[in-house]
N, C-alpha and C positions, 0 to 999 in steps of 0.2 A: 504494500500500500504506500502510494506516497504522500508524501507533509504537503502539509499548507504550502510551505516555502518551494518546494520544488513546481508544486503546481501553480503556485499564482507567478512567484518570481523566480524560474529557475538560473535565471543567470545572475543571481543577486550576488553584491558584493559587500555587503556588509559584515563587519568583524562579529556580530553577535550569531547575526541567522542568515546572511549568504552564502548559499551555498556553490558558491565559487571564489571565495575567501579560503586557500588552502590553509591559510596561518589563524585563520578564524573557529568559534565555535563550531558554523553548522549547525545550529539550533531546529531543531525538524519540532513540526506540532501538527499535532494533528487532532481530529473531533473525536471527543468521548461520545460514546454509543446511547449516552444519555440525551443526546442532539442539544445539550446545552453548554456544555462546556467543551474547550478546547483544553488537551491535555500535552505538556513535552517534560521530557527528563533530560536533566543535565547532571556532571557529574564533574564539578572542578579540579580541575588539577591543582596542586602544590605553589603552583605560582601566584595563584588568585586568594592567598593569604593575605588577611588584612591583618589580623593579633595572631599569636601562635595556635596550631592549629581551627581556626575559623575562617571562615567562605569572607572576603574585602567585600563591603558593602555596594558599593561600586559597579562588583559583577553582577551583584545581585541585582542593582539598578537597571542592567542592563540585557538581562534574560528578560526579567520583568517586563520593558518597552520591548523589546522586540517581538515576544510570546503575545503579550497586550494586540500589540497591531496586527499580525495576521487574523488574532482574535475578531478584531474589527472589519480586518476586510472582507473575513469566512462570512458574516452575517450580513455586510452588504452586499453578497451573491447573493446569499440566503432571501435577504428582503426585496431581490430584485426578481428570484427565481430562475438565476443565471446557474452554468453550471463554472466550478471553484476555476479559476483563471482564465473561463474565458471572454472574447474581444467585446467591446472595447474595456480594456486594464481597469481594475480598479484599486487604489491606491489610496492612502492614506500616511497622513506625519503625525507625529506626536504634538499634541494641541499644548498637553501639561503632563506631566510626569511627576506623581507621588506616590513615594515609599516609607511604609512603616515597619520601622526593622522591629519586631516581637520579641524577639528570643535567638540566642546567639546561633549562628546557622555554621556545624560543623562541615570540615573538611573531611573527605575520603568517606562522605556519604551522598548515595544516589539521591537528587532532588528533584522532587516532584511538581510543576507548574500546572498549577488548574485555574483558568480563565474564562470569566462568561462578562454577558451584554449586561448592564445594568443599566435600564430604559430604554428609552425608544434609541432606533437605528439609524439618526441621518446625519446631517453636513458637521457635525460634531457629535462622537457615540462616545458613551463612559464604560470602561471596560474597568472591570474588578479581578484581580490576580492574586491568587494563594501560593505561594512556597512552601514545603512541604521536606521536611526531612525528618523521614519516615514517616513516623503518624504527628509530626510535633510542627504546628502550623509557624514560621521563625520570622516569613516577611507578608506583608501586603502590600499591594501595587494599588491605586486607586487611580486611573491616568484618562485621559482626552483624549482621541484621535480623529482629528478634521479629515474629511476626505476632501481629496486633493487632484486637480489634471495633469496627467502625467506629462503632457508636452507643455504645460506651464513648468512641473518641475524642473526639465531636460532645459529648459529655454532659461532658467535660473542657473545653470550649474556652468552656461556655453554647450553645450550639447547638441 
């Protein structure tokens, strides 16, 4: 089965969930069977130490917004009745991005991202993200994501 990421942006280049970032995570997410959430696991390496053995908050900032917005974009196929990447793209930025770090989120344990809609689905959706190691809930994401035109983006960047 393939992720979000492969299917809506396979040639993404972003260090958290492009998957053509070889030096990057590659963050794959994909829909829980529950049709409400979107679900990915990540698994920090050694480097992404912020205090001695704990996950740098930072990463965790950063699973978080990237897990968040495919989150966002899977439901504007969803509310459009499109199928997951197809034409014309749908795209979305991070509008606002907040993390509540819970409880300290250990190293050299598999982490769990479970992400749903919170409200209605349009020009700005609130997506809500749990972290998850093991059974011990450690961050929330509470974040914005505007959708966005993608040849406005490209025509931002020189493109």
């Amino acid at each position: 089965m393939k992720s979000l990421q492969e299917l809506i942006e396979p040639n993404g280049v972003c260090f958290g969930c492009g998957q053509k970032n070889l030096e990057g995570l590659q963050l794959k997410s994909f829909t829980d069977p529950d049709g409400v959430h979107v679900v990915a696991h990540v698994s920090p390496s050694p480097k992404f130490c912020g205090w001695p053995g704990l996950v740098y908050g930072g990463f965790l900032a950063m699973v978080i917004d990237c897990h968040s917005n495919y989150t966002a974009m899977w439901a504007h196929y969803l509310a459009e009745g499109r199928d997951i990447g197809s034409l014309p793209k749908i795209r979305c930025v991070t509008g606002s991005l907040g993390v509540k770090y819970i409880k300290p989120t250990p190293l050299g344990e598999l982490l769990k991202l479970k992400a749903r809609i919170e409200g209605d689905v349009g020009r700005k959706t609130r997506v809500v993200c749990e972290v998850y190691a093991g059974e011990v809930l450690t961050a929330l994401g509470d974040s914005v994501f505007v959708r966005a035109d993608p040849a406005l983006l490209a025509e931002a960047v020189g493109r």
